[in-house]
C-alpha positions in Angstrom: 0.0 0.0 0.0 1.3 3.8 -0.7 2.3 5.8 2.5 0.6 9.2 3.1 3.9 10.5 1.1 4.1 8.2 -1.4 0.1 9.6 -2.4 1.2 13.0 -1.6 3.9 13.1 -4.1 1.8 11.2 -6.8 -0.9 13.6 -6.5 1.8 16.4 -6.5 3.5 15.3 -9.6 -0.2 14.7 -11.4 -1.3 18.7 -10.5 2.2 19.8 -11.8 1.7 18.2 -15.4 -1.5 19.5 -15.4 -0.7 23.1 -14.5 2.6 23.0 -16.7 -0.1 22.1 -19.6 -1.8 25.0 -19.0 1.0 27.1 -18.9 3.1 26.2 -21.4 2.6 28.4 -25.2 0.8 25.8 -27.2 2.8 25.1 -30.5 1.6 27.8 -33.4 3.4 29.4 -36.3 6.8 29.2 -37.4 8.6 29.3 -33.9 5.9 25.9 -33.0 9.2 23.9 -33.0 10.5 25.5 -30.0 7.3 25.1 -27.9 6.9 21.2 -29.2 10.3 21.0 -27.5 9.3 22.9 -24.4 6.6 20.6 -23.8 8.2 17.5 -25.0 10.8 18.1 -22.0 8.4 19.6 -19.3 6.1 17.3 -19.6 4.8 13.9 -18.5 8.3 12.6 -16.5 10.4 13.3 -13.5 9.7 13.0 -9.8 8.9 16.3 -9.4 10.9 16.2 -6.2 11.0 20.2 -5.9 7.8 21.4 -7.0 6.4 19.4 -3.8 8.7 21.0 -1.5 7.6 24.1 -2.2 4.1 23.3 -2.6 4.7 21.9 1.0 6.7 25.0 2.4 3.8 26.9 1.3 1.5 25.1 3.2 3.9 26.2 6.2 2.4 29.4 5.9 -0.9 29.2 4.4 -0.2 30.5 1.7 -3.0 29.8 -1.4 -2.4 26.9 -3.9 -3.3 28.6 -7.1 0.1 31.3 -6.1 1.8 28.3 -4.9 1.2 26.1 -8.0 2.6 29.3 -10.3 6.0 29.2 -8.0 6.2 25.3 -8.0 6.1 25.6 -12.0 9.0 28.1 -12.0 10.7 25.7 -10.2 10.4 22.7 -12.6 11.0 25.1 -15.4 14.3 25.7 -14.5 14.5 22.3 -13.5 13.7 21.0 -16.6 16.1 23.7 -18.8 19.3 22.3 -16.5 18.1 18.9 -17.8 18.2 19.5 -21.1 21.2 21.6 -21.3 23.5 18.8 -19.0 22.6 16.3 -21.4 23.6 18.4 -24.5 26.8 16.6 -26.3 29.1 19.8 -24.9 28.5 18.7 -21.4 27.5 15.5 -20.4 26.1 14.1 -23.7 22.7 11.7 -23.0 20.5 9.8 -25.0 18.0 9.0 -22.1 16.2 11.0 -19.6 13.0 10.4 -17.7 12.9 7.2 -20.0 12.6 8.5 -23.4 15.1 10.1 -25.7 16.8 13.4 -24.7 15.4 16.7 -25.9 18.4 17.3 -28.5 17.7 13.4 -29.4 14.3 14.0 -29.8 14.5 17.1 -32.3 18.0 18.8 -32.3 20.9 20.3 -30.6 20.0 24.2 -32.1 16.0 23.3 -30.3 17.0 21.9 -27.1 19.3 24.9 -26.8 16.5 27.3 -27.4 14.1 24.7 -25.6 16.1 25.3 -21.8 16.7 28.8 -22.6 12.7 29.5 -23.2 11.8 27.4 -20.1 14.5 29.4 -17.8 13.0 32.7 -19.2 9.3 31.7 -18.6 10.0 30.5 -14.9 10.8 34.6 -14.3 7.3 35.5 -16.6 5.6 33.0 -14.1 7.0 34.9 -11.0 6.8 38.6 -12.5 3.0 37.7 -12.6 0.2 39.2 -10.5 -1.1 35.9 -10.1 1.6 34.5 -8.2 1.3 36.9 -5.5 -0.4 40.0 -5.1 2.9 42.2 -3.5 5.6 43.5 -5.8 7.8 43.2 -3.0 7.6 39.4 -2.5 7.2 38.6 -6.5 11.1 40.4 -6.8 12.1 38.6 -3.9 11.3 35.3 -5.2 12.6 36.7 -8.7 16.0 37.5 -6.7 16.7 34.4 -4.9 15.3 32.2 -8.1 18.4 34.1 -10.5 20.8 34.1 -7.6 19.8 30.1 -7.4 20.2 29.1 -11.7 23.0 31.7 -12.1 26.3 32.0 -11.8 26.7 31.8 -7.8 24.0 28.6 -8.1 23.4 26.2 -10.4 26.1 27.1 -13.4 28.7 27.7 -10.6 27.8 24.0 -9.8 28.0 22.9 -13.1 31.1 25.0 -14.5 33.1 23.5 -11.6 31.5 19.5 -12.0 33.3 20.2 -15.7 36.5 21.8 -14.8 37.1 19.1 -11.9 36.7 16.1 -14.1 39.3 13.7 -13.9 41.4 15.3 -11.1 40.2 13.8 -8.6 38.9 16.5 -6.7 38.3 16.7 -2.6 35.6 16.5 -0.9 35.1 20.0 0.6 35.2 20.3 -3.8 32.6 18.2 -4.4 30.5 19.3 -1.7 30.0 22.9 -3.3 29.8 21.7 -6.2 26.7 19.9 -5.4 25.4 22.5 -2.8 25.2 24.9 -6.1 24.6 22.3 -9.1 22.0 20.8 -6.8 21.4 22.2 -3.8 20.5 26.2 -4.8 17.5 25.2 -6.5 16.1 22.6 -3.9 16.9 25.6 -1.7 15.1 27.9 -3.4 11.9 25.5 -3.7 12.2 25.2 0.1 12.5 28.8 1.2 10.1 30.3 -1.8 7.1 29.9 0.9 8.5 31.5 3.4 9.3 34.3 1.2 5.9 34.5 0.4 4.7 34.1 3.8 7.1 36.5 4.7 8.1 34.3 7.7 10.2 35.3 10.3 13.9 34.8 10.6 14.1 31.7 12.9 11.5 29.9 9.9 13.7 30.6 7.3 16.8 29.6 8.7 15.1 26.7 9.7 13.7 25.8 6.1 17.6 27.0 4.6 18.9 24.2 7.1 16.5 21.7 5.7 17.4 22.2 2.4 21.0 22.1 2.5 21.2 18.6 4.2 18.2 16.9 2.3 19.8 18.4 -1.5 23.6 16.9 0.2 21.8 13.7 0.7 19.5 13.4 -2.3 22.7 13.9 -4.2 24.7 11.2 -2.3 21.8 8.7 -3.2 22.0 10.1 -7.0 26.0 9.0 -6.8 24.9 5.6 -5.2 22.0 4.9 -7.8 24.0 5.9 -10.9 26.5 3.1 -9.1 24.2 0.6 -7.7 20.6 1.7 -10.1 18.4 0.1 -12.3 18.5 1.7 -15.6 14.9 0.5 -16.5 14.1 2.0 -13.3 16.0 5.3 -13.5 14.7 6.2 -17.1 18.6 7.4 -17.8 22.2 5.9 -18.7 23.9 5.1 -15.7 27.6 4.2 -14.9 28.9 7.2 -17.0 30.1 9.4 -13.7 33.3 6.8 -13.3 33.8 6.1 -16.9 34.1 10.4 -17.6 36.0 10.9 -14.1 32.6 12.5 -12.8 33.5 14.0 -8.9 31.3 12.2 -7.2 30.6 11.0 -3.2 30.4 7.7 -4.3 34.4 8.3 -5.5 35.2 9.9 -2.8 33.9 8.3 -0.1 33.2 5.1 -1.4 29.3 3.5 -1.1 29.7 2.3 2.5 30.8 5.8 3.9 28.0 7.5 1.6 25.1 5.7 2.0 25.6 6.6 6.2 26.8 9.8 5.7 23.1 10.4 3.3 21.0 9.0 6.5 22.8 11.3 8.8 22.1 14.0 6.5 18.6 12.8 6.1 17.8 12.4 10.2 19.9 16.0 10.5 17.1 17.5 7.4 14.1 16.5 9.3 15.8 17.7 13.0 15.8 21.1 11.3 12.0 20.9 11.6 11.2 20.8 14.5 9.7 24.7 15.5 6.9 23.4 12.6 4.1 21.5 13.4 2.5 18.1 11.9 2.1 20.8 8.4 5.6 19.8 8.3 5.0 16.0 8.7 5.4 15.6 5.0 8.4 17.2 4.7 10.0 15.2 7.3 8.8 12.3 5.4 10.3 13.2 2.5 13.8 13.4 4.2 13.6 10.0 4.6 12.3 8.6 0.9 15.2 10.6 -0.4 17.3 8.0 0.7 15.7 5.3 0.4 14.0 5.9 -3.5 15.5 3.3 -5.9 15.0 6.0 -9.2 
């Protein structure tokens, strides 16, 4: 039988393909290519791991689902645009993802380019909105800490590093930044967008910011493990490419052993950092510990 999570993050991922369906420019006239490709990648695949956590830190602070839904679809937006530009052939060239062929597979290298760099655009249209929340003020915040998460101190730091370490055998106070900004910034950001919204206090930030940092550490350390130890079948992507390329992985570092318990400490430590929240939280605790236990 499915847990309360387990139903929690179906019913999560099923609203999120629905409201990314809605959203999304429906292909007409001669740019149709680019919003085939837009949907091909956004849609219908993927966990949808961070749309649910800030769905859920929403829920922290009341805040409506309709605003938190728009914020949530930012979030897999630029989600989705990292996917499709990592698996381009200039970075870490992939065939598979989310079990069907890779957007630059699927059409062309020239699309899926244009493809990510539409859906990282659109996540700022989605925030700039009205709809998402009614104060200026808390739509730039969430603007603000969404760039500062993609950019150049988040996500592409993460991933300009990841490809200037390869092969060197890097340490791991290297690979753990690395994956705090390839990773972590935007599982941070999907953490902390409700309390920007709900314009929590400090404590209830920090709280959430403590969260995030030891569930995206450990998420990644299971990622490491799975691409060792996974199913690809199960996975829906090529695995067993991070030691063939010299990837800088946990798994290398530490080796699978060491990982896999330093992931559950990281885990119990994710779910400690909740404790000023009540049961509304109970879900997010939960998901602290699927993270290391999911086999995909």
């Amino acid at each position: 039988m499915s847990t309360p999570l387990e139903k929690a993050l179906e019913a999560s991922a099923s609203q999120m393909d629905e409201v990314l369906d809605d959203l999304l420019p429906v292909p007409s006239g001669p740019e149709a290519r680019v919003h085939e490709a837009m949907r091909y990648a956004a849609l219908g695949g993927g966990k949808r791991l961070r749309p649910f956590l800030a769905m859920q830190s929403g829920r922290l602070f009341g805040i409506e689902p309709e605003m938190l839904a728009r914020v949530a679809a930012a979030v897999e937006c630029v989600h989705v645009y990292s996917l499709i530009h990592d698996d381009l052939p200039a970075m870490d060239d992939d065939d598979l993802r989310r079990g069907k062929a890779t957007t630059h597979k699927q059409f062309d290298e020239a699309t899926a380019i244009l493809a990510g760099d539409a859906l990282l655009t659109f996540a700022f249209e989605l925030l700039a909105h009205e709809d998402t929340n009614e104060d200026p003020y808390v739509r730039v915040k969430l603007i603000t800490r969404l760039a500062r998460a993609a950019g150049a101190h988040g996500m592409v730091a993460g991933q300009m590093i990841d490809l200037a370490v390869e092969g060197t055998g890097p340490d791991i106070g290297t690979v753990t930044r690395l994956q705090r900004l390839k990773t972590g910034e935007l599982i941070a950001f999907a953490c902390e967008s409700g309390a920007i919204m709900g314009k929590a206090s400090k404590d209830a930030r920090h709280a959430l910011e403590g969260y995030a940092h030891d569930l995206g550490l450990a998420f990644q350390m299971i990622d490491d493990l799975l691409d060792v130890e996974g199913d690809e079948s199960a996975a829906g992507k090529a695995l067993r490419k991070d030691a063939a390329r010299g990837k800088a992985t946990f798994v290398e570092i530490l080796g699978p052993e060491r990982a896999r318990a330093q992931a559950d400490l990281l885990a119990s430590q994710a779910a400690r950092h909740l404790d000023l929240f009540d049961e509304k939280a109970d879900l997010l605790r939960a998901l602290a510990d699927f993270v290391i236990h999911r086999k995909k």
